[in-house]
C-alpha positions, 0 to 999 in steps of 0.5 A, spaced: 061 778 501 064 773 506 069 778 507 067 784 508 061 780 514 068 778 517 071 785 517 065 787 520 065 782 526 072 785 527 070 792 528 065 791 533 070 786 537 076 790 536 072 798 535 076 804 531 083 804 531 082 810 535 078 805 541 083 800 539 089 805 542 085 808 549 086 800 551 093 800 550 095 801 557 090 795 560 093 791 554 100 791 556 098 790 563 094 784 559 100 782 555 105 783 561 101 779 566 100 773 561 107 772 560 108 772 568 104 767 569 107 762 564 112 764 567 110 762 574 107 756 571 113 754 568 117 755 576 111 751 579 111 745 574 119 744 576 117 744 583 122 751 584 116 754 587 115 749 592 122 748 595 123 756 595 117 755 600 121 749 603 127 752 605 124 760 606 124 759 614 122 766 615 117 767 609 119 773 607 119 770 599 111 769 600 111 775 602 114 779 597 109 774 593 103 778 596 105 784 595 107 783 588 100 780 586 096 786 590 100 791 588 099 788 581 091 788 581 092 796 584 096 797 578 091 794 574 086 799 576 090 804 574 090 802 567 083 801 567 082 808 569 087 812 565 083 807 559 077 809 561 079 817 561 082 816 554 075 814 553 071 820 556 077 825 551 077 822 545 068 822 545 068 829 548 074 832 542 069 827 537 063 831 539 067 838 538 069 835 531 062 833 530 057 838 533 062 844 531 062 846 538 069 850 538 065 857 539 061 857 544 061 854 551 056 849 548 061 843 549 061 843 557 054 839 555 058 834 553 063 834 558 063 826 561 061 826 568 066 825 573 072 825 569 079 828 568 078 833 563 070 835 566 074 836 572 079 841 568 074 844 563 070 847 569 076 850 572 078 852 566 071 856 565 071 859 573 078 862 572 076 865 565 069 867 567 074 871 573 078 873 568 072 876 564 077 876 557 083 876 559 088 871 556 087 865 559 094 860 561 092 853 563 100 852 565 097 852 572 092 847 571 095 843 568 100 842 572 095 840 577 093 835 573 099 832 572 101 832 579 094 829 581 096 823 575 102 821 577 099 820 584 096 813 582 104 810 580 106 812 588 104 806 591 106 803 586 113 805 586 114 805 594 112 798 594 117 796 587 123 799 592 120 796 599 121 789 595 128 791 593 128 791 601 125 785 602 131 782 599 136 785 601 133 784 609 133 777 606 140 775 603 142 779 611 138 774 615 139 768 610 147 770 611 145 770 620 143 763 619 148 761 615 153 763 620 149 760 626 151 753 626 159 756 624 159 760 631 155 755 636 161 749 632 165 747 639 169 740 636 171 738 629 168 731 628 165 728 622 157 729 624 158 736 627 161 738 621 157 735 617 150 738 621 154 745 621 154 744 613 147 743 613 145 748 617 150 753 613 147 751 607 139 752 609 141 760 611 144 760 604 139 757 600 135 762 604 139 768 603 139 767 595 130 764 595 129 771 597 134 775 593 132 772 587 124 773 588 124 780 590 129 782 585 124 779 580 118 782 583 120 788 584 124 788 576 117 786 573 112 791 578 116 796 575 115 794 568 108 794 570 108 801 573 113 804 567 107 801 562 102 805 566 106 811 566 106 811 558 099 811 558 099 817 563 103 820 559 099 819 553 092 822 557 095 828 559 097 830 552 090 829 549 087 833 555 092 838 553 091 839 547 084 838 546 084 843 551 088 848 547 085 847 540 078 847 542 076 849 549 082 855 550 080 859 544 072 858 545 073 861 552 077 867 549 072 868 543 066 868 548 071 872 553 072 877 548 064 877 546 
């Protein structure tokens, strides 16, 4: 008995294995995220973070920083989205599997409001209704869908290649202050050579703080775009073929009626 009340705390915590997938996304991005931090903390406890933001004299790796950590919450968004609208399908192909809704067009009814598949159901229903029992195509449609879809990686992707930018926009103006103490040396004695060392050492030091974390940055915004794109991938697939098993044939059969 012990066991069988555990089992069922569990189901309610975790849900169906069904519910357990169309979290999926916002659970990479948790996992991701989560090891990034540990990371980040690991950085700061070795005081790497501290003497980055010492020798950075133009900012440019705070900047990179803020950038990464908004862009994140955007991506973070997204995930929630596309978990929510695997959400809405998966109830909605529910109800067609319970209430035997492929005959009619009863399961506009059932449509959740506002999302993805509601939005592509009615035009589907508009362009069979024109076509008064024609074959009905969605290739169209669903290249609608998509494109709107991989619209929400766009920022994400721009700013994963600006970052990329960043450091490279970096290491070039690291490489000028290094080179500055070189240009303006007029005499060779030990004080002089030691200040212009020092002076070539901060650019450097510079150039490498930059590089290093907007390659990191962009290398762990892309993963983080990459998990998002899966989890498109997966909704644009379920919304077609729920759409062609169910919601297809039960627009032709009434067309046909």
């Amino acid at each position: 008995m012990a066991i069988s009340s555990a089992q069922r705390r569990s189901a309610v915590v975790l849900g169906t294995p069904s519910e357990a997938r169309d979290f999926l996304p916002v659970l990479r991005w948790l996992i991701l995220m989560s090891l990034t931090s540990f990371g980040c903390i690991a950085l700061w406890q070795l005081s790497l973070f501290q003497s980055m933001l010492e020798t950075d004299r133009t900012h440019i790796s705070l900047l990179i920083l803020l950038l990464f950590a908004f862009t994140s919450l955007h991506c973070l968004v997204q995930n929630w989205f596309v978990s929510r609208e695997l959400i809405a399908t998966r109830r909605f192909e529910e109800a067609l599997h319970r209430k035997r809704l492929t005959r009619d067009l009863d399961a506009m009814d059932h449509l959740p409001t506002g999302s993805m598949i509601a939005r592509h159901v009615s035009n589907m229903v508009v362009k069979a209704q024109a076509q008064q029992g024609r074959r009905i195509d969605q290739s169209v449609l669903l290249r609608v869908l998509i494109n709107r879809l991989r619209g929400r990686e766009r920022l994400g992707l721009f700013v994963s290649e600006s970052l990329l930018r960043l450091a490279l926009l970096g290491t070039a103006i690291g490489f000028i202050l290094m080179l500055i103490p070189m240009a303006g040396l007029n005499s060779f004695d030990a004080e002089t050579l030691r200040k212009a060392l020092s002076g070539m050492s901060g650019g450097m030091a510079v150039a490498l703080n930059i590089t290093v974390t907007g390659i990191a940055a962009a290398l762990l915004l892309k993963l983080q775009y990459f998990f998002l794109a899966t989890g498109v991938v997966d909704l644009f697939d379920k919304i077609t073929e729920v759409t062609e098993v169910h919601v297809v044939p039960a627009l032709e059969h009434t067309g046909d009626a």
